[in-house]
C-alpha positions in Angstrom: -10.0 -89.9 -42.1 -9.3 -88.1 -45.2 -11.7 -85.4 -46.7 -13.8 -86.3 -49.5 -12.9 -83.0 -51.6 -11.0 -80.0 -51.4 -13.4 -76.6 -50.3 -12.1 -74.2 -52.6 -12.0 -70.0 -51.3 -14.8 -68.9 -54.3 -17.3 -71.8 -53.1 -16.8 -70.0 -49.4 -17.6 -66.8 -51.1 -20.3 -68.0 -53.2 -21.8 -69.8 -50.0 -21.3 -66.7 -47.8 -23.1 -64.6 -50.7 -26.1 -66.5 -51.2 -26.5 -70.0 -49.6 -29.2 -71.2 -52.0 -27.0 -70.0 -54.9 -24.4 -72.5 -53.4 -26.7 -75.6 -53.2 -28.6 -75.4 -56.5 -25.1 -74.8 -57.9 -24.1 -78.1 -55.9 -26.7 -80.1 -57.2 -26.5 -78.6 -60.8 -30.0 -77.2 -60.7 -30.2 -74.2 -62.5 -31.8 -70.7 -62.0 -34.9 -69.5 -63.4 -34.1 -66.5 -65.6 -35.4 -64.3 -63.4 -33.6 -65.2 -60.6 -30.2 -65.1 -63.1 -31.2 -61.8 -63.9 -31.7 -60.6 -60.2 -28.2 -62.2 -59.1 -26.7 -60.6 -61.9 -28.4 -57.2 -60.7 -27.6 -57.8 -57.3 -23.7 -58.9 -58.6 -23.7 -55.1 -60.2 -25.0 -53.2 -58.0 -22.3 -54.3 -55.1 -19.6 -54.2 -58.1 -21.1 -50.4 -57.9 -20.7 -50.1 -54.2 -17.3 -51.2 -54.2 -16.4 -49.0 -56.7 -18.0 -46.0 -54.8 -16.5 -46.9 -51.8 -13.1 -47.4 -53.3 -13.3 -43.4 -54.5 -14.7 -42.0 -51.4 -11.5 -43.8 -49.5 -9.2 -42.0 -52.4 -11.2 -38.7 -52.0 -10.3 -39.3 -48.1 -6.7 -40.1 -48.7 -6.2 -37.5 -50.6 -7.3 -34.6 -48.3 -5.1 -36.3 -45.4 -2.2 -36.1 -47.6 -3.2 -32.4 -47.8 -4.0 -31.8 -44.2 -1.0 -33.3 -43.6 1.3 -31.1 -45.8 -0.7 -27.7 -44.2 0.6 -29.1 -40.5 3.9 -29.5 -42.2 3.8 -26.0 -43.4 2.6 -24.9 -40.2 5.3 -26.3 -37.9 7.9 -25.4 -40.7 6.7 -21.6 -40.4 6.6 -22.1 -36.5 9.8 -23.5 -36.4 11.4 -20.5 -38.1 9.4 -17.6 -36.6 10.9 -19.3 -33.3 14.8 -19.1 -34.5 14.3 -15.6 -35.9 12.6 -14.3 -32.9 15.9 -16.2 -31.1 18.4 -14.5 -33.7 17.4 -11.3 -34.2 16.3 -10.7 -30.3 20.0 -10.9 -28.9 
């Protein structure tokens, strides 16, 4: 048995998103302007979301990268207080 039709990724999404959204799209019913102008707000406000998200995981980034480089320091400085102790205490 072969499928009727092919299930493409954004109708998944759309689906996922809002189900009712799906079937009155399906059945080419469209939305009230109200209910247009809420999916639209709701379709901002997680476009806002994602873009805070995405700057709070490059604030985060960032002061790993830092973090990181003062442990580099660190062991760097470690490493040589260790070898001149070594050197200069024969």
């Amino acid at each position: 048995m072969t499928p009727s039709r092919v299930i493409k990724a954004s109708e998944v999404r759309e689906y996922v998103f809002c189900p009712r959204s799906w079937a009155y799209r399906q059945r080419k019913i469209a939305l009230t302007p109200e209910a247009a102008a809420e999916r639209e707000e709701r379709l901002d406000q997680g476009n806002r979301s994602h873009r805070e998200h995405g700057e709070a995981v490059r604030r985060a980034s960032r002061q790993l990268g830092v973090g990181v480089l003062f442990v580099k320091i660190g062991l760097a400085v470690l490493i040589l207080g260790v070898l001149a102790w070594k050197f200069f205490s024969s």
